[in-house]
Structures are given as structure tokens and as C-alpha cells.
C-alpha positions in Angstrom: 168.7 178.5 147.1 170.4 175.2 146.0 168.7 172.8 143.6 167.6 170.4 146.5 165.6 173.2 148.5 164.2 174.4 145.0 162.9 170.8 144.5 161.3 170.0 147.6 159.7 173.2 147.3 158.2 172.5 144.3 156.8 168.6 145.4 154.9 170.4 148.2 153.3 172.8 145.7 151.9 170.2 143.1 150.9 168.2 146.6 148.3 171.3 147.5 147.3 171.9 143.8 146.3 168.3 143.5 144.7 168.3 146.9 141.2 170.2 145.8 141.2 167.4 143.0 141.3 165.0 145.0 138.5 166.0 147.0 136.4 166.9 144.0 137.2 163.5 142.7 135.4 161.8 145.8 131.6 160.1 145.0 128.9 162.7 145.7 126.6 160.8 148.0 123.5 159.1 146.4 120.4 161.8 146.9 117.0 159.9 148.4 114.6 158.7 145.7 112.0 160.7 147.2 113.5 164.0 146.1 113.2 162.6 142.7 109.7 161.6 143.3 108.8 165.0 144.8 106.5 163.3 147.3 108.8 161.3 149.6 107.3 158.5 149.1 109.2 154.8 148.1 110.1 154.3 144.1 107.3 153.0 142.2 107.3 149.0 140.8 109.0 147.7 137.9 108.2 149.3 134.6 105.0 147.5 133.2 106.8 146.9 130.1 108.8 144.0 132.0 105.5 142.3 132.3 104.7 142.1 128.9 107.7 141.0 127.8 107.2 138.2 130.2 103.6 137.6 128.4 105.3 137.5 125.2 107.6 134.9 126.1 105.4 132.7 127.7 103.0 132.7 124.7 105.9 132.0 122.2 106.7 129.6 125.0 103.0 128.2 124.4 103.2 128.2 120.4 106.5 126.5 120.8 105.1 123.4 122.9 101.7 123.5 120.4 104.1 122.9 117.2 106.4 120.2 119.1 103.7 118.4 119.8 101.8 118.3 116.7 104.9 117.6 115.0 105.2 114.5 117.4 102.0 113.8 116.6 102.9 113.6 112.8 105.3 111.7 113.7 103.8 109.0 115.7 100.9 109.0 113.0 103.6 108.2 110.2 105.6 105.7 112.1 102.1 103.8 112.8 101.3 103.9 108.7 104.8 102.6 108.2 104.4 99.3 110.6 100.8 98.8 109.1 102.4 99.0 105.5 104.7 96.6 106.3 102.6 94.3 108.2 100.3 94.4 105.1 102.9 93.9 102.6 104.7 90.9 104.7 101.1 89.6 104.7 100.3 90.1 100.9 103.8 88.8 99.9 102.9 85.1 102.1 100.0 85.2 100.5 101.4 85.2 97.0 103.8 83.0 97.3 101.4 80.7 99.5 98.7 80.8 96.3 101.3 81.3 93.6 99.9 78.0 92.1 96.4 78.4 92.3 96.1 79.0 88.7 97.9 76.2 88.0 96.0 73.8 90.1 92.8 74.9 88.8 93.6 74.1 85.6 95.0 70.8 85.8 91.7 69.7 88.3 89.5 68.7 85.0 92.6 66.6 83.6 92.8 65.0 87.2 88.8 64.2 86.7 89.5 62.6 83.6 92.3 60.4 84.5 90.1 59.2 87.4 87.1 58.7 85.2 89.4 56.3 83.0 90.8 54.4 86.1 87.3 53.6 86.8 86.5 52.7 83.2 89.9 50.4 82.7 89.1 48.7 86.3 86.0 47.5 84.8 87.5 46.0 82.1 89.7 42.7 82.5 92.1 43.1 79.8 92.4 47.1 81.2 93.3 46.0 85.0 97.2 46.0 84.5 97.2 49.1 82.7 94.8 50.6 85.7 97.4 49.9 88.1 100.0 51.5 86.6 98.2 54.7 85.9 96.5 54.7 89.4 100.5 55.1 90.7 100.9 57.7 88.6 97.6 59.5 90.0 99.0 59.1 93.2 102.2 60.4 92.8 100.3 63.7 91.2 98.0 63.6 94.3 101.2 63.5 96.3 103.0 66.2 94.4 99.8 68.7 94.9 99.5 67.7 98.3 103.4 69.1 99.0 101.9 72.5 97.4 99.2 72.4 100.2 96.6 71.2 97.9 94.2 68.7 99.7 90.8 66.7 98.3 87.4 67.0 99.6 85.8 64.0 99.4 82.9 63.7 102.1 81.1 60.7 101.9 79.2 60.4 105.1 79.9 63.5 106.9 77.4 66.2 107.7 76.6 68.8 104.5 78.5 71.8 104.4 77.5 74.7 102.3 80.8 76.2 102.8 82.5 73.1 101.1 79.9 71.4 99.7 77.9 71.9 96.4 74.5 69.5 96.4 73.7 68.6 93.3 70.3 66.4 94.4 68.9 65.1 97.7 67.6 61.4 97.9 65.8 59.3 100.7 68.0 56.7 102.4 67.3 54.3 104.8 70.6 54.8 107.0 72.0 58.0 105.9 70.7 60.7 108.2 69.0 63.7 106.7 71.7 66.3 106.0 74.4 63.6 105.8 76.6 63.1 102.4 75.3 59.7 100.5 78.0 59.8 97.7 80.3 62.6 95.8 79.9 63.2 92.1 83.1 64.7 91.7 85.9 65.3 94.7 86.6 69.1 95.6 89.9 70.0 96.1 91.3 73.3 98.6 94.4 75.3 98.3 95.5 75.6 102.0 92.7 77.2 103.8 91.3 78.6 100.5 88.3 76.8 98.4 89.2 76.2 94.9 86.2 73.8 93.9 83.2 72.6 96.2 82.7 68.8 96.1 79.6 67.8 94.3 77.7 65.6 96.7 74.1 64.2 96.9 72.5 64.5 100.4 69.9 62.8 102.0 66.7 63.4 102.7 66.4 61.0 105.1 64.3 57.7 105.4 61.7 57.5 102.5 58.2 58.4 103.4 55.7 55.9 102.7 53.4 56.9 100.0 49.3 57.8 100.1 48.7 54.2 98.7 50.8 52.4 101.2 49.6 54.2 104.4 45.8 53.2 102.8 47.0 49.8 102.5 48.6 49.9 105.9 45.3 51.0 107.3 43.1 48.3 105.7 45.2 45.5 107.1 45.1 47.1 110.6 41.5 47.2 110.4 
């Protein structure tokens, strides 16, 4: 037999040796559920434990949501603490620097007083009138200087009592002053801005004198 034969011999051999593997090789057809069930009947649901790992996952889900929005509640709390704080120091900071003075003022309001007082006196005197004048420029040019600093005068002669401004020192009859009306100021009171350093001292009136027990008698006899 020559080599060629002995060859092609052989490659049929190893062709029906492999052929039984082949064919052993070849997916076994899937058996029906049913025989595994042992009833027929279709495969039961999905395992319960898929539904309780759904549960778990929607109440982490839950806790989740809970802690965002507390923190954004912390947050939002926080943020509106920080605009009131600033808001509140903007507001403290005008105010100091708006009544920065108000020490100051106070304390020079009694020399003011004087140096009026001694206008007054020097006006009354005729050797003392050129002297007045001079001073009286130089209390206006103070009054001037306290006024650029938002200090103003309260001096209400004639206008209606205020308690709020006012400080009455004694209440008189007048024949033309309404009752409640400012007859004169004792001593002028001064604010800083919209803030009350010193009340003017004012007397009010009463309003027109009454006539007395004696003078209504006397007014009765001469009508009778």
C-alpha cells in the first residue's frame, strides 16, 4: 500500500471516530418546567426575596430624600440668619456713625446755654452791644457747625404742646394763647437727627383767665 492510500485511509478513520462526538456534543433539548414542578403546571412568580429588596431600596430611597431635605432646610435657615445679621449690623454700623457725636453734643448744650444767657445779658447793656454782636456770630457759626452734624433746635413758641418734645415747666392763663399752645420757652431743646437729646422747657397755657368768685359777684350786682 503506498503512503498516499495509507493516508487517506487514515483521514476517513479519525472522520468516523470524531463523528459520535460530534453528535454527543449537540445541546440536549431544554426539558418542560413542569417535569421539574412534578405537577405540570407553569413556573411559579419571582422569588419574594426580589420584592423586599425592592422595599429596601425604596425606604433608603425615603431616608435619603428626608436627610436632603432637612439639610436644605438647615440651609435655608442659616442663609436667612446670615442676611438678618447683616442687615442688622449695616443698620447698627449707620447708626453709630449717624450718633457718633451725641456725647459730644450733649456736653457742649449747657456751654451753648450760657453763651446765650450772656448775649442776652451784654444786649441789655449799652457799653456790652458791640461785644454782643461779635459773640452772637460766633454762636451762629457753632449753631451752624452742629446743624452740619444733624443737630437741630427746638424752640416752639406758639405751636401746640408736645409731650414727646416738650417738657412743661408751668401752665399760665393767656388771653390769646390757646389752651395747650406754647406761650414762651425757658431753655431751647435741641435733637440729634430723629433722636431727642433734650426736651425744650416751655410754659403752656391754660387758656383765657377765669374771672374770679368776687368779680362774677360784682358782675352780678351791676346787672341787677
Amino acid at each position: 500500500m503506498s503512503d498516499e492510500t495509507k493516508e487517506s485511509v487514515t483521514e476517513q478513520t479519525a472522520a468516523k471516530r470524531t463523528e459520535p462526538i460530534v453528535k454527543e456534543a449537540e445541546p440536549v433539548e431544554r426539558r418542560d418546567t413542569g417535569e421539574a414542578n412534578g405537577n405540570g403546571n407553569a413556573p411559579a412568580d419571582a422569588p419574594s426575596g426580589t420584592e423586599t429588596g425592592d422595599g429596601e431600596l425604596l425606604k433608603k430611597l425615603e431616608e435619603v430624600t428626608a436627610e436632603a431635605d432637612a439639610q436644605r432646610d438647615r440651609y435655608m435657615r442659616a442663609v436667612a440668619e446670615m442676611d438678618n445679621l447683616r442687615r442688622r449690623t449695616a443698620r447698627e454700623k449707620d447708626e453709630v456713625r449717624r450718633y457718633a457725636v451725641s456725647g459730644l453734643v450733649e456736653d457742649l448744650l449747657p456751654v451753648i446755654d450760657h453763651f446765650s444767657l450772656g448775649l442776652d445779658a451784654a444786649r441789655g447793656h449799652e457799653g456790652g452791644k458791640a461785644f454782643a454782636e461779635g459773640f452772637e456770630m460766633i454762636l451762629g457759626q457753632l449753631r451752624a457747625t452742629l446743624e452740619r452734624h444733624g443737630v437741630s433746635g427746638i424752640d416752639p413758641e406758639g405751636e401746640v404742646f408736645d409731650p414727646n418734645l416738650h417738657e412743661c415747666v408751668s401752665h399760665q392763663p393767656h388771653a390769646t394763647v390757646e389752651e395747650g399752645a406754647v406761650i414762651s420757652v425757658e431753655r431751647v431743646g435741641y435733637k440729634l437727627h430723629d433722636r431727642l437729646l433734650r426736651p425744650a422747657s416751655v410754659v403752656v397755657s391754660s387758656g383765657p383767665a377765669k374771672p374770679s368768685s368776687a368779680e362774677d359777684a360784682d358782675s352780678a350786682d351791676g346787672d341787677n
